[in-house]
C-alpha positions as CSV (number, residue, x, y, z in Angstrom):
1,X,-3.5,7.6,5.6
2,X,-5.2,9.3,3.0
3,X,-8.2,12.5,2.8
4,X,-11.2,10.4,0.8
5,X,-14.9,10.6,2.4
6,X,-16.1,8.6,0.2
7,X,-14.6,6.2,-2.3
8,X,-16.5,3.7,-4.0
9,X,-16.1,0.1,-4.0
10,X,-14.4,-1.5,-7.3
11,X,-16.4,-3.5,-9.4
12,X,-15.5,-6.6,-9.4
13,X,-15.7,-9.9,-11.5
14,X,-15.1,-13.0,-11.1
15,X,-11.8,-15.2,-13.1
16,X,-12.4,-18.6,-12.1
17,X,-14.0,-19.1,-9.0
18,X,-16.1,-17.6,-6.3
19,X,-14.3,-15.1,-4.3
20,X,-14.0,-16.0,-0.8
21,X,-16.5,-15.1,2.2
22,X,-15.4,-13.4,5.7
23,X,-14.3,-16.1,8.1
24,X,-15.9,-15.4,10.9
25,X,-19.5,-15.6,11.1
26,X,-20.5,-12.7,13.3
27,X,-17.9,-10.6,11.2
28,X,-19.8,-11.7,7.5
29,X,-23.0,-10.4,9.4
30,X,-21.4,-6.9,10.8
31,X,-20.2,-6.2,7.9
32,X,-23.3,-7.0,5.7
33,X,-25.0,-4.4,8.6
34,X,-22.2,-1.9,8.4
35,X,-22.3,-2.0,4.0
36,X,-26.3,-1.8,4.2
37,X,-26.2,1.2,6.1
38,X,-23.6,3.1,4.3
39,X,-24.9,2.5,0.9
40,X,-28.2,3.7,2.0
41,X,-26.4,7.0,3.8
42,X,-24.2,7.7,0.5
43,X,-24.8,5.5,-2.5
44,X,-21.7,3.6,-2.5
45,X,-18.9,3.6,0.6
46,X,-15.9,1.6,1.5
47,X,-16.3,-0.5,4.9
48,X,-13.1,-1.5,6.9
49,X,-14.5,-5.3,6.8
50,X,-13.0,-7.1,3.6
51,X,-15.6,-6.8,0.5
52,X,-15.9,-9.2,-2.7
53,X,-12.6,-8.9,-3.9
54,X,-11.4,-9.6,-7.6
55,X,-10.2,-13.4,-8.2
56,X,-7.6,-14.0,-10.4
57,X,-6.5,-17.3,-9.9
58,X,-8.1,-20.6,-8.8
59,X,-7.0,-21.9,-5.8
60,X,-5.3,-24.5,-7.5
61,X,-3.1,-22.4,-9.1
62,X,-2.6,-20.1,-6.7
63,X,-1.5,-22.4,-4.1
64,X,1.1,-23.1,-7.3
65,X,2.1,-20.0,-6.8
66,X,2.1,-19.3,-3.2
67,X,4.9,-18.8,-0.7
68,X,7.0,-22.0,0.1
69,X,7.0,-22.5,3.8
70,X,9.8,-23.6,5.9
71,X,10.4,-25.0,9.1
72,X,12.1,-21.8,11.1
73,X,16.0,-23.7,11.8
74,X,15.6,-24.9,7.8
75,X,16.5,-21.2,7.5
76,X,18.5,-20.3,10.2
77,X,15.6,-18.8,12.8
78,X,15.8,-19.8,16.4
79,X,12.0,-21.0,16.7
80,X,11.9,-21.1,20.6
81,X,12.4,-17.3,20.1
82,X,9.2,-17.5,17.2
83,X,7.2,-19.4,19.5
84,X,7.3,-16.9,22.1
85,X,6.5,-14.5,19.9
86,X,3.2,-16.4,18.6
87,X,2.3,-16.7,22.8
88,X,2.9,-12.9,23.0
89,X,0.9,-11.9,19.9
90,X,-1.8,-14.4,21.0
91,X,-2.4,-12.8,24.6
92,X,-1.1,-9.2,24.3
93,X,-1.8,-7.8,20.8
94,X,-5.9,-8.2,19.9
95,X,-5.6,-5.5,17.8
96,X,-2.9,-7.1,15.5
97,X,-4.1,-9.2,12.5
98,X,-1.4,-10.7,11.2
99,X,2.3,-10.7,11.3
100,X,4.3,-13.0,8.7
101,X,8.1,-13.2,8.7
102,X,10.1,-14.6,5.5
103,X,13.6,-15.8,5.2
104,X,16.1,-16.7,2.2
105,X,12.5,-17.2,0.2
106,X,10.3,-19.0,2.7
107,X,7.6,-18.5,4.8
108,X,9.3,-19.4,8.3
109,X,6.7,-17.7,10.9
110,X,2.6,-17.1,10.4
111,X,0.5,-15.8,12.5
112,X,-3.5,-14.0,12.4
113,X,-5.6,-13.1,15.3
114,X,-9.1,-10.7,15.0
115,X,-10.9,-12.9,13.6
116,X,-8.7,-13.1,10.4
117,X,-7.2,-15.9,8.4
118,X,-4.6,-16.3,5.4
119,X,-7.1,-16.2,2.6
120,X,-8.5,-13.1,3.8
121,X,-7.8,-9.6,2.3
122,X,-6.9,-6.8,4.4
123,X,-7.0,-2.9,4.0
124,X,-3.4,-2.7,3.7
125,X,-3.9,1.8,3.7
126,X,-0.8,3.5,2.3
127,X,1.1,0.3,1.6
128,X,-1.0,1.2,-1.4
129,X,1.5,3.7,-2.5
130,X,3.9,1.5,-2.5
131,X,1.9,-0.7,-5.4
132,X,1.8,2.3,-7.2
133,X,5.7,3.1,-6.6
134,X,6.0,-0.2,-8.1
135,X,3.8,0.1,-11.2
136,X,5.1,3.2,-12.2
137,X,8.8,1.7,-12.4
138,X,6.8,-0.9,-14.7
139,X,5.3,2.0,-16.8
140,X,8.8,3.8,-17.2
141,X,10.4,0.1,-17.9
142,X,7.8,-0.1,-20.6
143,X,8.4,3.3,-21.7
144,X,4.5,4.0,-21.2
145,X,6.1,6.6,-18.9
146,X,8.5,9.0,-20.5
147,X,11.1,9.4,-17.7
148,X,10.7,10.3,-14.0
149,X,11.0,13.9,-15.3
150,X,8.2,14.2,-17.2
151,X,5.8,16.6,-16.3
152,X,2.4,15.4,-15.1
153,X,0.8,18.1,-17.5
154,X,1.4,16.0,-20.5
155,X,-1.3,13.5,-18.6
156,X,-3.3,15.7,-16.6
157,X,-4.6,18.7,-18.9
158,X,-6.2,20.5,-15.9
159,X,-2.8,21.2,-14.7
160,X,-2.7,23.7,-17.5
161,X,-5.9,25.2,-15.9
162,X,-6.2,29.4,-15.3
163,X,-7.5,27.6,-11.8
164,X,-4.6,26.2,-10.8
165,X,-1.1,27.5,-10.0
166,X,1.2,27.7,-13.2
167,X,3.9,26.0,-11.7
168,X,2.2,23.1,-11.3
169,X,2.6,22.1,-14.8
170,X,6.0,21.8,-14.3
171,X,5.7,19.0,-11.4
172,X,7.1,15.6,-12.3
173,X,7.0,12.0,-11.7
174,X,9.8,12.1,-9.8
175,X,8.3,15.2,-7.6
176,X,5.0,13.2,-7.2
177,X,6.9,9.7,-6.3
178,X,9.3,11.5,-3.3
179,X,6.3,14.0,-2.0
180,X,7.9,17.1,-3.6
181,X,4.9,18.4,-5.4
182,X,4.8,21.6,-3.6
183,X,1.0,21.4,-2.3
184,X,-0.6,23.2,0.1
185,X,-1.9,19.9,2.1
186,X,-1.8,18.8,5.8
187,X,-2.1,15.3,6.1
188,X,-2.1,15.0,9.9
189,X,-5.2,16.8,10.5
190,X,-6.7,15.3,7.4
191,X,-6.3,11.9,9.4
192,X,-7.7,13.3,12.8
193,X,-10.6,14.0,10.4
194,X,-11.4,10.4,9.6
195,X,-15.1,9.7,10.3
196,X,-15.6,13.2,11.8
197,X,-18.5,15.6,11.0
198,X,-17.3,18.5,13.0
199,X,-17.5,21.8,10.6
200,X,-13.6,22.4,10.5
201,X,-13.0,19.1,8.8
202,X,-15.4,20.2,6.0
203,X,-12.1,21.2,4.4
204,X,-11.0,17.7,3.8
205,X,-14.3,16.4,2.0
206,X,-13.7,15.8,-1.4
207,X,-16.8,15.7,-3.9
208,X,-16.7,15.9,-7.4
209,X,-13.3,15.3,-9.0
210,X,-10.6,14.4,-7.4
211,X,-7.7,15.1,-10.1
212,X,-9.4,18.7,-10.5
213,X,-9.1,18.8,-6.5
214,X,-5.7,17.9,-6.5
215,X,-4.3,20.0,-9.2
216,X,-6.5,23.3,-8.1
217,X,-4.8,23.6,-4.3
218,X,-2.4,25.9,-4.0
219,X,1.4,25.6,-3.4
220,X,3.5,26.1,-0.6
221,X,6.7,25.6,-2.2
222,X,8.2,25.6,-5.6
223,X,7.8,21.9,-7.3
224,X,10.7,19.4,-6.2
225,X,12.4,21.4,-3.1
226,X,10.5,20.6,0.1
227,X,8.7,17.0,1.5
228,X,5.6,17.0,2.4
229,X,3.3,13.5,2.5
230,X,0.3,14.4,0.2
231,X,-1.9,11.0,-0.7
232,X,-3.0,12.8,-3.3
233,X,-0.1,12.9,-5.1
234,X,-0.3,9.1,-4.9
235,X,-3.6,9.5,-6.7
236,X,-2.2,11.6,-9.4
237,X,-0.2,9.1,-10.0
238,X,-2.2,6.4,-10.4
239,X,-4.9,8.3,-13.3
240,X,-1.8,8.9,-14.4
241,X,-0.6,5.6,-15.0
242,X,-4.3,4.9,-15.9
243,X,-3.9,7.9,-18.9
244,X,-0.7,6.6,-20.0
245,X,-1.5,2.9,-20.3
246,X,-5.5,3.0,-21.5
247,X,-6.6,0.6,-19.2
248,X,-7.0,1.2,-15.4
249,X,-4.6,1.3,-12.9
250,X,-5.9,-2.0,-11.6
251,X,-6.2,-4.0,-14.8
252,X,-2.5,-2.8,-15.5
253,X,-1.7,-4.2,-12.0
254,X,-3.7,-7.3,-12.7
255,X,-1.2,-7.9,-16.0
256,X,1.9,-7.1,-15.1
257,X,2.4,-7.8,-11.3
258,X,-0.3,-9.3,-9.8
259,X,-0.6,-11.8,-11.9
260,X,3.2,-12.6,-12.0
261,X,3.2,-12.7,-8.3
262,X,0.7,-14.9,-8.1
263,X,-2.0,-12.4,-6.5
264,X,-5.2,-14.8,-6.2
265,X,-7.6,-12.3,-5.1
266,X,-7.8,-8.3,-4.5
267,X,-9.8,-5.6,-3.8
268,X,-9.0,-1.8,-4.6
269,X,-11.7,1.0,-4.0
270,X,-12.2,4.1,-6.6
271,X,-13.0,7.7,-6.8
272,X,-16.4,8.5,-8.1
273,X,-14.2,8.9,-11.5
274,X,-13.6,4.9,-11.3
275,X,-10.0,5.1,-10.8
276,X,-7.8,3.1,-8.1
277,X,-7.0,5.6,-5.5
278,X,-3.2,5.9,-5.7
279,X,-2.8,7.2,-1.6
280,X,-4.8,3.7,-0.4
281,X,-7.7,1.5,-0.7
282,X,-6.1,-1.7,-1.8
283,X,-6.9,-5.2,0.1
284,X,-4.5,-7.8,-0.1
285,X,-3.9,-11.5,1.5
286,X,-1.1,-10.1,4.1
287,X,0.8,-13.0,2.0
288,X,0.7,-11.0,-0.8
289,X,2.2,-8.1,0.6
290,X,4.8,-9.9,1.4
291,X,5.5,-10.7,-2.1
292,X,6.0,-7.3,-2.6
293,X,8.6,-6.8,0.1
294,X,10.6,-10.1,-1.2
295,X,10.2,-8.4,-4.8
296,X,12.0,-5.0,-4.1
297,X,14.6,-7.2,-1.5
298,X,15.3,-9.1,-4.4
299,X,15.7,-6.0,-6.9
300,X,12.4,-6.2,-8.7
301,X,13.3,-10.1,-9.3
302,X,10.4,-12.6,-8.7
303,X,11.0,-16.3,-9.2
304,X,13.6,-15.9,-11.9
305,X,11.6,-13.1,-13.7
306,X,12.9,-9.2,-13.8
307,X,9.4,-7.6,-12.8
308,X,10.6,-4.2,-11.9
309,X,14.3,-2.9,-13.0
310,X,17.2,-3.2,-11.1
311,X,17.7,0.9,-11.0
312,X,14.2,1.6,-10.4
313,X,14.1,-0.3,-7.3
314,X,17.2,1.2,-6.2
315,X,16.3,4.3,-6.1
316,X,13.2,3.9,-4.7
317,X,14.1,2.2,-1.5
318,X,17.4,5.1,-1.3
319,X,16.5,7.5,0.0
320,X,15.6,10.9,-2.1
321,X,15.0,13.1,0.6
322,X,15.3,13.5,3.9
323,X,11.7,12.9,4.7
324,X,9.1,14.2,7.6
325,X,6.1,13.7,8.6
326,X,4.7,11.0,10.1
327,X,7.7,8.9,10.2
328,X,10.5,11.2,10.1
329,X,12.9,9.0,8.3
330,X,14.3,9.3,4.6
331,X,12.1,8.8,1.9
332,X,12.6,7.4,-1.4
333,X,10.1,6.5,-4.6
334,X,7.0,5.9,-2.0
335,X,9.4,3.8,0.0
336,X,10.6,4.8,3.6
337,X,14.6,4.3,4.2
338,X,15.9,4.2,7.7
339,X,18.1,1.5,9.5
340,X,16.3,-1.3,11.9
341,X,19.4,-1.9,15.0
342,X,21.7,-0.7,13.0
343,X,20.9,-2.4,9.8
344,X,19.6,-0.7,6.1
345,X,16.4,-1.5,5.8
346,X,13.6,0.3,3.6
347,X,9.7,0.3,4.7
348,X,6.2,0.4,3.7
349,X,3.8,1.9,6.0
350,X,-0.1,2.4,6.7
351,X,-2.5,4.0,8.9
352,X,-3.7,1.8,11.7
353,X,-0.3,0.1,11.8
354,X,-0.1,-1.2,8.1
355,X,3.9,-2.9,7.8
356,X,6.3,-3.8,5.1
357,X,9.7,-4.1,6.5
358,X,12.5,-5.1,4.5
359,X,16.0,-6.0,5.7
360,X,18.2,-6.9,3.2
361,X,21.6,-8.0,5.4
362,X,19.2,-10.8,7.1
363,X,17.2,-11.3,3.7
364,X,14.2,-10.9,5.9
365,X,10.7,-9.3,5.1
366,X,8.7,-9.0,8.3
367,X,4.6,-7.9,7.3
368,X,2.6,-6.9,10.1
369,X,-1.3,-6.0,9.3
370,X,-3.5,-4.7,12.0
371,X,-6.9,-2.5,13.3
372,X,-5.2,-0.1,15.6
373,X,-6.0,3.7,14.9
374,X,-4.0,4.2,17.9
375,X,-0.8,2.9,16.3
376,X,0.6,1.2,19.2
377,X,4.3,0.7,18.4
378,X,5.0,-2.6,16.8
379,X,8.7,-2.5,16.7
380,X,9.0,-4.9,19.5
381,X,8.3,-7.7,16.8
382,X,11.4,-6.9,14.9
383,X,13.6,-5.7,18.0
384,X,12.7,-8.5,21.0
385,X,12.3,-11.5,18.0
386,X,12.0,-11.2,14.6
387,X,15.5,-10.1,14.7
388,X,16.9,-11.7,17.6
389,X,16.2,-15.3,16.2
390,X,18.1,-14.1,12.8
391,X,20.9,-13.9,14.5
């Protein structure tokens, strides 16, 4: 997941029309409870209950530019199989939100439970860095990025710092992108420190700046050699991105792919500096993250229009290293690589059981969004039907 205490909600405007209100009644009213409280405790937190998000487009147009559904045997699905999968999510799986399954283009399967509904955003966690992943193939595209080996140092001047290690000047995009940086970092127990006050998680509380945070820990292995999943490095590289561009992280988002994806509304939380955290803290319609799964199946292609190059994507879903922890699969450009039964496939994943999964042999992208700290294995969705019914 990521190691922020305390990040602060986005401002947010309004483009058109009103954003949208929580579905459920006695969910609008716990979470006006749960903000109240934790503004008073800390000036400005992040709730897990979907906040005011950013609207983009009217729902007019975004319904223009929503996902075309289909009927499931339109594109060869067996739908008895689906519709026992909708009676199984419906009785045995509270804690699952929503899964979605797309074939050959169209929407073929939908389903939300918890209260949730498809206009609804969702803390999507470390799918996040997957946004970033693709943003910073956008940046390089652009050449607002000078290559996947430039050093960070020509963005971050503190890496330059007496305070931090002198090789970490030398770390890269590319180092940042496949969790190579080097850091000294434990991401495991920075999770089992989620909403904990006990004194040995003090460690993991971050106040003050972030980037300086980052860039001050020590390493544990020379830059580019060794994986190791670090959010942070995530965040790095979304001030980078934010540096490199002048505008935010967000606003770059907002221009150059979710606004060609037809993203209607958002929400992604900031540091106390105001930038996007790169590790997580974005909320999207799960529908949305879809979109991003059919983008990178599709080569950075969306809807006739070349959003991300060909290489980039490529690479990123390949995989760059062998990988670890938590998955324990290969790991490309903030993309997981690892066959699903036997077939290549490449993955987003998030704490509390946060899904992309992409399989290109099927031209299937199965999302699956949920509120499950215990991550209770989802695979049966893609192993008992998902799959199955492809076939």
């Amino acid at each position: 997941m990521l190691d922020y205490d305390a990040p602060h909600v986005t401002q947010t405007h309004t483009m058109n029309a009103a954003a949208p209100s929580l579905a459920n009644p006695r969910r609008r009213a716990l979470a006006c409870v749960l903000a109240l409280v934790m503004l008073a405790a800390a000036g400005c937190q992040s709730v897990w209950e979907p906040g005011v998000p950013v609207r983009l487009l009217d729902a007019t147009t975004a319904a223009h530019h929503d996902w075309p559904v289909s009927a499931p045997a339109a594109q060869g699905m067996d739908e008895q199989r689906l519709a026992l999968l909708r009676l199984q999510l419906a009785q045995h799986a509270p804690a699952i939100r929503s899964v979605l399954i797309a074939r050959h283009g169209a929407l073929v399967f939908e389903h939300y439970g918890a209260g949730f509904g498809p206009d609804d955003v969702q803390r999507v966690n470390s799918i996040t860095k997957s946004v970033v992943s693709a943003l910073v193939g956008i940046a390089l595209d652009q050449g607002r990025l000078a290559g996947l080996g430039q050093p960070i140092a020509d963005a971050f001047p503190e890496a330059r710092s007496d305070a931090a290690d002198a090789r970490v000047a030398s770390i890269t995009v590319r180092d940042l992108l496949t969790m190579t940086a080097g850091f000294e970092w434990d991401e495991g127990a920075s999770d089992a420190c989620v909403g904990s006050s006990q004194p040995a998680c003090a460690r993991f509380r971050i106040r003050g700046d972030r980037v300086r945070h980052a860039l001050r820990r020590p390493l544990r292995h020379a830059p580019g050699q060794v994986f190791g999943y670090d959010s942070h490095a995530s965040h790095l590289l979304s001030v980078m991105l934010a540096r490199t561009t002048g505008m935010s992280t967000a606003a770059f988002a907002e221009q150059h792919l979710f606004g060609p994806l037809g993203v209607p509304h958002y929400r992604w939380d900031t540091d106390g500096r105001g930038h996007a955290l790169g590790g997580a803290g974005l909320y999207l319609r799960p529908r949305d993250v879809a979109k991003l799964g059919k983008l990178f199946l599709d080569q950075g292609v969306w809807r006739g229009r070349q959003l991300v190059s060909r290489g980039y994507v490529a690479q990123a879903t390949t995989p760059q290293t062998a990988g670890g922890w938590p998955l324990g699969v290969g790991y490309g450009y903030h993309w997981w690589t690892a066959p699903i039964q036997g077939l290549p496939a490449f993955s987003a994943s998030g704490y509390g059981g946060q899904w992309i999964r992409v399989i290109p042999a099927l031209d299937m992208v199965v999302v699956i969004t949920a509120d499950d700290a215990a991550a209770t294995p989802t695979r049966w969705i893609l192993y008992e039907y998902a799959i199955p019914a492809a076939r």
